[in-house]
N, C-alpha and C positions, 0 to 999 in steps of 0.2 A: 504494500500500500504506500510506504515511503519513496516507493522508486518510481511509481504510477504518479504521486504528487509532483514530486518532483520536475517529471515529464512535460508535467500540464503546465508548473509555472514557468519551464524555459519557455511551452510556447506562447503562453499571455508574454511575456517578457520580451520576444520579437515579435511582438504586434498585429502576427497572425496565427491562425488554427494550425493544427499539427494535418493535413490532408495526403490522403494518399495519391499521386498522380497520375493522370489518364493517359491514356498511349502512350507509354512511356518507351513500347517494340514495335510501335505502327510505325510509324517512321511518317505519319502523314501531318503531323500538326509543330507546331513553333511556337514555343512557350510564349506566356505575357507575362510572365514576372508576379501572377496572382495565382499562384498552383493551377490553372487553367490549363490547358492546347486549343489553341487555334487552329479547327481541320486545314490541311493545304488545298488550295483550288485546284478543282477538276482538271484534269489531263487534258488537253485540250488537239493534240498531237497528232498523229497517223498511225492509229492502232499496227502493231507489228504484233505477228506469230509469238516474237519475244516476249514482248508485254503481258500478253494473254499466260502463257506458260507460267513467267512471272509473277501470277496473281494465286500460284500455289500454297495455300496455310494463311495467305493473307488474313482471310477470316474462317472461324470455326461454327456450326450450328450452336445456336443458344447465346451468339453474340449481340451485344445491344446493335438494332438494326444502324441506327445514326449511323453510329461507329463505324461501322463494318460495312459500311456502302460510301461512307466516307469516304475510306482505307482503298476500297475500290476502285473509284472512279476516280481518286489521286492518281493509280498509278495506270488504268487503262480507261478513262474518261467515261463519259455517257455511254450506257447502255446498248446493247446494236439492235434490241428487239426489245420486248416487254411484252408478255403475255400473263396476264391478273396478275400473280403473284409472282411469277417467274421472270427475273430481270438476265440476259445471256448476254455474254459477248465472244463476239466470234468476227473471223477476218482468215480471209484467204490469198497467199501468196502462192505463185506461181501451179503447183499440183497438190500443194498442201493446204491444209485447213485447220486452225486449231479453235477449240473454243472451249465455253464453263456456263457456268450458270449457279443462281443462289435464289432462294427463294424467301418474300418475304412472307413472316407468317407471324398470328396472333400468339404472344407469349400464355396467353392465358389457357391456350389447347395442351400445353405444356407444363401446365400449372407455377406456368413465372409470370413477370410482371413486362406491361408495357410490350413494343410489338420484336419482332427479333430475326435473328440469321436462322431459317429453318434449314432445308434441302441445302444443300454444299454439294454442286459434281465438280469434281478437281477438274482442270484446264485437262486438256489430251490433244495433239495432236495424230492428226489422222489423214492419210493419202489416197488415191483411187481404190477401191476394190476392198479399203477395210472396212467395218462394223464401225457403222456410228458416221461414218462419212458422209454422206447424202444426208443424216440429221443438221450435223455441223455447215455445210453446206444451205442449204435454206434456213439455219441461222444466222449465217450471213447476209443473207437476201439473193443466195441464189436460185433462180430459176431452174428446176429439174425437166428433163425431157426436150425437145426439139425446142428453139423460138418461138417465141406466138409471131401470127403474121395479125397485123392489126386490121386487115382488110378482111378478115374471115368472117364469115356473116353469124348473128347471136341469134338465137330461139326468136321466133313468129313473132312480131312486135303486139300482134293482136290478140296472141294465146292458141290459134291454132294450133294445128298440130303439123310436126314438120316430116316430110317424110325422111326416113332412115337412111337413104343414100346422100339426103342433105345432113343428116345431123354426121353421117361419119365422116365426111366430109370437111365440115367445119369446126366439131365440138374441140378437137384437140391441138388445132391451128388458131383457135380464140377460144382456150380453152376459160381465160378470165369471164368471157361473157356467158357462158354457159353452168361456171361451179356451183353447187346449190341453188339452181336457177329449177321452178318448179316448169317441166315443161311437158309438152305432148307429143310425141311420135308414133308416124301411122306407120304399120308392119303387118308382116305376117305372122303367127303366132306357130312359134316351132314349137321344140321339146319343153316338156314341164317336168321340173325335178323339185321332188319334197324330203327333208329332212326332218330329224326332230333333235329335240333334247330335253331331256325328263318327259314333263310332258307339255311342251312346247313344239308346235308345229312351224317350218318356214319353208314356204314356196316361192321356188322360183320358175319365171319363164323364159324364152329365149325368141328375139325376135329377129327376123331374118327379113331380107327384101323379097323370098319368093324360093320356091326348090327348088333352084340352080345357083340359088347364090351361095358361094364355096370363101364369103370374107364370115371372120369371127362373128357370131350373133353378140347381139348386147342384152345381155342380161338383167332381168329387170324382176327387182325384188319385192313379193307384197308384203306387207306388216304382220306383223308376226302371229299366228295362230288363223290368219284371214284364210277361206276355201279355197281351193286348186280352183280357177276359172271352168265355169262348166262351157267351155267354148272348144270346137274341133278342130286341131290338129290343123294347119294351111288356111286357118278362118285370115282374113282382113282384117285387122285391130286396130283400135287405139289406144297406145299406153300411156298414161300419165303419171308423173314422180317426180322424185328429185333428182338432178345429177350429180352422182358423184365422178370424180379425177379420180381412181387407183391407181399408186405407184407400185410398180411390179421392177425390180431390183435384180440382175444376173448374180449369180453369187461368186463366177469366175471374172468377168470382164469389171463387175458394179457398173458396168450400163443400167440406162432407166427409160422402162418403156411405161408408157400413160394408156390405159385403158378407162373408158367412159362404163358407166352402167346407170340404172335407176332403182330408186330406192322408194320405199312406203309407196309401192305401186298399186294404180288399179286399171283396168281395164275393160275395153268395152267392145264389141263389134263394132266395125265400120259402118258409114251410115250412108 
């Protein structure tokens, strides 16, 4: 108790609190002479591969968020994406790509206080053909698959329904105009294939321009548990859904080919 006293009157006697100080191994802030740090300002630079790599242990999960986006963006500036909670940064030089990511999350899910460093994925870089490259990759903001060509025509402006040699056509040459775009294609109705799980029913159907046509059918998915169509086999239809872009991945080359389908589908005879 004598050595605890003690303590307290050296620090009443230099005229400030005894404090323990903040970032003392961030390396991001520049004292004021008031036990304080001063964060450094954001990087404001040309993200390099190096940077990214760099930003390894910077922060750990369970770190006060402040801080530790601070720490961040000192040493590889703003953000390259932000998706809700999930802040990445990532940059591609020449074949390579490296990137991270942190997530922000409520300390209270965690039973601490205030908001904080949840998910931590350490920096990685990664090259053609490995695992995780194509994520890294359109973290960056790259475009997977062919170029869009801007002239490529988007879904019926009227809601019609477009026929199947237009939509293959153009869906994946403007593919932006078409993603999640609720649309209608008139087809022929091929094969229908049902699966289940537990007991969950999903049906799919497969439409074609007509039997001789030898390109991939596009596939088009009803909601889940919905009946197999009571429609015959080469009927005329109209399918209507959502589109989605599938990324389909070579596992030798990591080439990426984009295939179109429809999702929460229904359909009808032609009329």
């Amino acid at each position: 108790m004598k050595h605890l006293a003690l303590v307290l009157l050296a620090c009443a006697a230099a005229g400030a609190g005894c404090k323990k100080k903040s970032n003392e191994s961030g390396g991001t802030g520049t004292g004021t002479g008031t036990g304080t740090a001063k964060p450094a300002e954001p990087f404001t630079g040309a993200l390099t591969i190096d940077r990214v790599l760099g930003a390894r242990d910077l922060v750990k999960p369970f770190d006060p968020w402040d801080e530790g986006f601070a720490r961040l963006q000192a040493l590889v500036g703003a953000p390259t994406k932000v998706e809700g909670a999930r802040h990445t940064w990532a940059i591609v030089e020449g074949d390579g790509c490296a990137w991270f990511y942190v997530t922000r999350d409520n300390g209270a899910d965690y039973k601490m206080e205030g908001i904080i460093v949840g998910t931590v994925q350490a920096p990685t870089k990664t090259a053609k053909g490995d695992g995780g490259h194509n994520d890294c990759l359109k973290a960056a903001g790259v475009n997977l698959g062919p170029p869009e060509d801007p002239n490529a025509a988007g879904p019926p402006a009227d809601g019609s329904a477009a026929p199947l040699a237009d939509v293959r056509a153009n869906v994946i040459p403007g593919r932006s105009k078409w993603k999640d775009q609720k649309v209608s294609v008139a087809a022929v109705l091929g094969g229908v294939s049902t699966t289940t799980s537990g007991t969950d029913k999903f049906v799919t159907v497969n439409l074609t321009a007509g039997p001789d046509d030898k390109e991939e059918p596009l596939a088009c998915a009803l909601e889940k548990n919905a009946p197999a169509p009571d429609i015959k086999q080469g009927t005329n239809v109209v399918a209507t859904g959502t589109m989605q872009i599938q990324e389909w991945t070579s596992m030798g080359s990591g080439e990426v080919t984009l295939k179109p389908s429809l999702t929460s589908c229904t359909l009808a005879p032609a009329k």
